[in-house]
Every structure is written in structure tokens, then in C-alpha cells.
N, C-alpha and C positions, 0 to 999 in steps of 0.2 A: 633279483629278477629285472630289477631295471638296466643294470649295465647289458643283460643279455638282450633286451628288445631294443637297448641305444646301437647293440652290433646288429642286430638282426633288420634295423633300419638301414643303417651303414651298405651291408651286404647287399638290398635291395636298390640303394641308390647305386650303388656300382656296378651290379648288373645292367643299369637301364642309362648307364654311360657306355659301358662297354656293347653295346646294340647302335648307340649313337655312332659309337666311333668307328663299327664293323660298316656301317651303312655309306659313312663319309668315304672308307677305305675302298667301299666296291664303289660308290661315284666315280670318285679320282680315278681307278683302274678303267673304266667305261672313259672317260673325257682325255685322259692320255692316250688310249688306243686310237680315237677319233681324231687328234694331234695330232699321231705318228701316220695316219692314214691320208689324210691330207697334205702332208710332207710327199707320203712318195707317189700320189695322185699326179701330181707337175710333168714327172718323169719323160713324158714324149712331149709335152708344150714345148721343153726343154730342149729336149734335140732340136724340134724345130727352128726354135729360136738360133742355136748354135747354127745352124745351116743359112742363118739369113747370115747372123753375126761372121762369118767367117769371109760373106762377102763384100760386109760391109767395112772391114776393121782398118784397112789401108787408108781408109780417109778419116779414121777417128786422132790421128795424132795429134792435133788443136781443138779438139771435142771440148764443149765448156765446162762438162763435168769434169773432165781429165786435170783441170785448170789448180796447179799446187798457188793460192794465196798469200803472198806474205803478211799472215796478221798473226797475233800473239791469242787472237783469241779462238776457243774452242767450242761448237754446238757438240753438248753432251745429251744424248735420248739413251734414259736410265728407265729398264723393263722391269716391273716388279708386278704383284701380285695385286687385289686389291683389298684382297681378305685374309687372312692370317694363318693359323691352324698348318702350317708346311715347314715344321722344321726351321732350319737355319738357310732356307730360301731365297729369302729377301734381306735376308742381316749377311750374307756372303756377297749378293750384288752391291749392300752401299760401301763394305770393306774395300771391294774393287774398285770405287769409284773414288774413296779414299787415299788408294794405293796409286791410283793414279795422279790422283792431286799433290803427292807427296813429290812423286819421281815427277812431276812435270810441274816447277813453283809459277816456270817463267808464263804458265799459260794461264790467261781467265777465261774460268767457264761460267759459262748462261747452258741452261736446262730445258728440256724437250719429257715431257712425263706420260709413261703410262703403266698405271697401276696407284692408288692411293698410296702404298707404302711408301713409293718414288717421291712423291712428292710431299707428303710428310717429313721424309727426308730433306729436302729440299727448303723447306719451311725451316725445319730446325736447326738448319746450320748455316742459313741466313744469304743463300746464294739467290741468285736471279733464275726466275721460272720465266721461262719466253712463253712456254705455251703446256698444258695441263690435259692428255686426253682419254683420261682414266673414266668418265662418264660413260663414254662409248666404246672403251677395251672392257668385250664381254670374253666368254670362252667359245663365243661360236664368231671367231675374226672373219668378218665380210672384209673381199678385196677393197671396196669402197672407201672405208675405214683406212685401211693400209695406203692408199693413195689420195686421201686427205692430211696423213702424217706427213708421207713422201715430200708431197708439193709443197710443205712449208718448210720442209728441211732445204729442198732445192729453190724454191726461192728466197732462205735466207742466205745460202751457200754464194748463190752465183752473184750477188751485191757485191761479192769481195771481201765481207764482213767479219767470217770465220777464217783462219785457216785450215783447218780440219771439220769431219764431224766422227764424232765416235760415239758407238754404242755398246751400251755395258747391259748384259742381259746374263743367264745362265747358259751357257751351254751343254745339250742334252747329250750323255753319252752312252749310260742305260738306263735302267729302269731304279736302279741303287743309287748310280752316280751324276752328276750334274757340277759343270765344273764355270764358275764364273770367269769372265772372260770381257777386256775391252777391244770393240774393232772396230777397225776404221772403217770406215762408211764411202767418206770422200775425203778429198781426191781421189779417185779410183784411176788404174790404165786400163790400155786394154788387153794386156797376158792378164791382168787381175780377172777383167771379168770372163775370159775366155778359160782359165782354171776352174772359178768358180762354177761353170756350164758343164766342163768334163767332169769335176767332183760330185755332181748331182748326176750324171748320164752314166759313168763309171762303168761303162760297158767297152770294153778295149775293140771291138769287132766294130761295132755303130761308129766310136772315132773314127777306125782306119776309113769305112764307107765312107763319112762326112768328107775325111781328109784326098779322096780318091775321084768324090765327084766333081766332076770339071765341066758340069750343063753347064752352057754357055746361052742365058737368057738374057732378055733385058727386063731394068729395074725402071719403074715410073715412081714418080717425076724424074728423083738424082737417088742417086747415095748417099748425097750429102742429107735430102728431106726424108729419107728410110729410116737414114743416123739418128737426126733431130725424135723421130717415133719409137725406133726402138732399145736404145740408150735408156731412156727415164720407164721404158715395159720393163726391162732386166734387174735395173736398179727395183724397182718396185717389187719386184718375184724377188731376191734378194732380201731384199725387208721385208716380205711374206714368208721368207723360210727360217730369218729371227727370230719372228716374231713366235712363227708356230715351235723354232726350237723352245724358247721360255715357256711357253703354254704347256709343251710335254715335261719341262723339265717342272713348272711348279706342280702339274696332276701328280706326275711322281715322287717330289718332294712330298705333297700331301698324301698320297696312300702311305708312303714309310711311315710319315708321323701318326697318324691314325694307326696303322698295323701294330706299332711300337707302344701306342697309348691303349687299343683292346689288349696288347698281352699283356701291358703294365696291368690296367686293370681285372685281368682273372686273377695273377697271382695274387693282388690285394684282396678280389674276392675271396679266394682260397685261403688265406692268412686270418680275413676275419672269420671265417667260416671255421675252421681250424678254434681260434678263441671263442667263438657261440658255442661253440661244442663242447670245451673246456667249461665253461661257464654255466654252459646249463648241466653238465655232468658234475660241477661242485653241489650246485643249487638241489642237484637228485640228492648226493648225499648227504649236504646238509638236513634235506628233509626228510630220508629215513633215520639221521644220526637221532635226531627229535625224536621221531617216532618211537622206535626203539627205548629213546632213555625215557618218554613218558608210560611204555611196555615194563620198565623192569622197575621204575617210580612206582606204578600199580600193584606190582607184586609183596612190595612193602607195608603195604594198607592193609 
């Protein structure tokens, strides 16, 4: 009788994992959606901006962002999670991060963090953390937040200090898939960033418009102090739409694992359920077998 109440605990613990885990899987579905909706919220900010940018791009060719460095060394901003429970999430961005250290020996990298894992990371393999902002990466990213990151990426950039800056995050491709990924940040030109506007507008009619209007207005002050304003706004929305890719890709990394841990858990429910049953159908016939033989022990008396 006791092995059948040690399963019939079992069963109950599993039950009330598998509630745990159904609840975790409808969050993440709720907080991905909210991701992917503020992704394509931008969408007309965006034209707009194309519409400044296209006037302004003839005087970005000495832009300081545009500026290639010759230093050996690298600002790396590694996006991770801060909490766990997502699969192979976060253990695919530091492989990335890895793989890049491999194929590039000539380059030292210093670290930009946000997400705890990142920076555990970080921690454990003994590299230089310049800066940590996994406190304040929640899953509801306020712009402010994203251009507190920005600014110390661009003020350590424009020193001369870095050559590059690249970010390693996931990149979100469905709701299944999630494909890690490192990109360059800076130096940017500007066909980079004026691709980067049409991949996000990806309406072929709105280009041709943009590419057709020929208002002939004027800009105050210059173009050059438009540049100076709206250069580091793009770059900024740019790191706003990283950031929200990795946010979609860990909700969705976490509802698979969750989805994957409630079906694991029915079938284990089902298996022990399966041996209670067993178990207490031995337990019946042992105790009519008894019955029975102290029935025909009586007949002998």
C-alpha cells in the first residue's frame, strides 16, 4: 500500500508542475505578442524618418559615426535573458559569442551587458565588463533605457577606442525558430542605414513615393545640425528593434520550453497513473487472494 500512496503523491506533484508550467507557457505567449507588436508599431515613424534621411544622406559621408577606427579592440553588447527556464536561449548567444572569439583571436573584447546570463557569462570566463545593465532590462523596454545603453556605446565608440561595436543577441525568426546572430553595430554607412529603413517600411509603393518626392523646402539650421539629431534617433530605433528582437525571441524560446516541460509532464503523469493502477490492482488481488484462502482454511475446521 505504500508504494501505491508514494505514486499517488508523485502523480499529484506532477500535476501541479504541469499547471506551473501551462501558466509560464500562456505568459510568454502574452509577452511575445506584446514584442512582436511594438516591433511593427515604428512602421510609419519610420518612413518618416526615411524621408528626412534621404535628405540629409549627401552630407553624411565624414559622419563620426560612419568613422572605421583603427584599433584591435572590440565593444561587444551580449543580450541575454535574466531568468532561465527558455531552452537553449541563452547557452546559443554565449556559443555565438565564442565563435566569434575564435574566428577573430586578433581582437580584444570589453563587454556591454544586458540580461544576468550575459554577464555571468562574462564573470566566468574572465573578460572585462565595461558596463552591466541587466538591473534595468525589464520586458517592458522603455526608449529611455535603450538610449542610456546607446549613449555609452557612442561615447565610447567616438574616443577612437574601439574599432568596431558588435551585438550578439538572438535573432527572432518565428515563433519555433530563433537564430543567434553577431552584428555590427558601428561603424555603420549610410546605404547601411538607408537598407536597414527600407527593411522595416518594405512597402515597394511608399519607396517609389519617397524616391519621387522632390519638395523642394528648407532645412533649419543646416543639414549638417539635422545629421548631428538624426543619425544617433536611427541608430537608437535600430538598437530598439534588437533589443525587441531578443525579447520576442526569449518569450518564444520560453513558451516552447514550458510547452515541451507540460507535455513531458502529462506523459509522466500518465506512466505513473498507468503503475497506481497496476499497483493497486495487485494490492486488490492480493487481498481477495487472502480472503479467499482464509474462506476455504474455514471449511477445514
Amino acid at each position: 500500500m505504500s508504494n501505491a500512496k508514494e505514486i499517488k503523491r508523485k502523480i499529484g506533484s506532477i500535476k501541479n508542475t504541469s499547471k506551473i508550467t501551462k501558466a509560464m507557457e500562456l505568459i510568454s505567449t502574452v509577452k511575445m505578442k506584446k514584442a512582436q507588436d511594438l516591433a511593427l508599431q515604428k512602421k510609419d515613424f519610420v518612413l518618416e524618418m526615411l524621408k528626412v534621411f534621404t535628405r540629409i544622406e549627401e552630407f553624411l559621408r565624414d559622419f563620426p559615426y560612419f568613422q572605421k577606427f583603427e584599433s584591435k579592440k572590440t565593444l561587444a553588447v551580449v543580450i541575454t535573458s535574466n531568468k532561465g527556464l527558455c531552452g537553449g536561449y541563452n547557452v546559443n548567444v554565449m556559443k555565438k559569442v565564442n565563435e566569434y572569439a575564435k574566428e577573430n583571436p586578433d581582437e580584444q573584447m570589453e563587454y556591454i551587458t544586458l540580461g544576468k546570463k550575459a554577464t555571468a557569462f562574462v564573470a566566468r570566463t574572465g573578460n572585462t565588463l565595461l558596463a552591466d545593465f541587466s538591473p534595468e532590462f525589464t520586458d517592458n523596454v522603455d526608449p529611455r533605457f535603450i538610449k542610456s545603453v546607446t549613449q555609452l556605446i557612442y561615447d565610447n565608440y567616438l574616443t577612437g577606442e574601439y574599432g568596431k561595436v558588435v551585438v550578439f543577441y538572438n535573432y527572432y525568426v518565428n515563433s519555433i525558430k530563433q537564430v543567434p546572430v553577431a552584428r555590427d553595430f558601428l561603424p555603420i554607412d549610410d546605404n547601411g542605414v538607408k537598407k536597414y529603413l527600407e527593411d522595416i517600411i518594405d512597402d515597394p509603393e511608399a519607396l517609389k513615393d519617397i524616391a519621387h518626392d522632390v519638395t523642394d523646402y528648407i532645412i533649419e539650421p543646416s543639414m549638417e545640425a539635422i545629421a548631428m539629431d538624426v543619425i544617433p534617433m536611427i541608430l537608437d530605433m535600430m538598437f530598439f528593434d534588437i533589443v525587441l528582437e531578443a525579447k520576442a525571441s526569449e518569450h518564444s524560446a520560453r513558451m516552447v520550453a514550458m510547452k515541451a516541460a507540460k507535455d513531458n509532464s502529462k506523459k509522466i503523469a500518465d506512466m505513473l497513473t498507468l503503475e497506481y493502477n497496476k499497483a493497486r490492482q495487485a494490492m486488490i488481488t492480493r487481498e481477495v487472494s487472502e480472503i479467499v484462502a482464509g474462506v476455504e482454511a474455514l471449511k477445514d475446521v
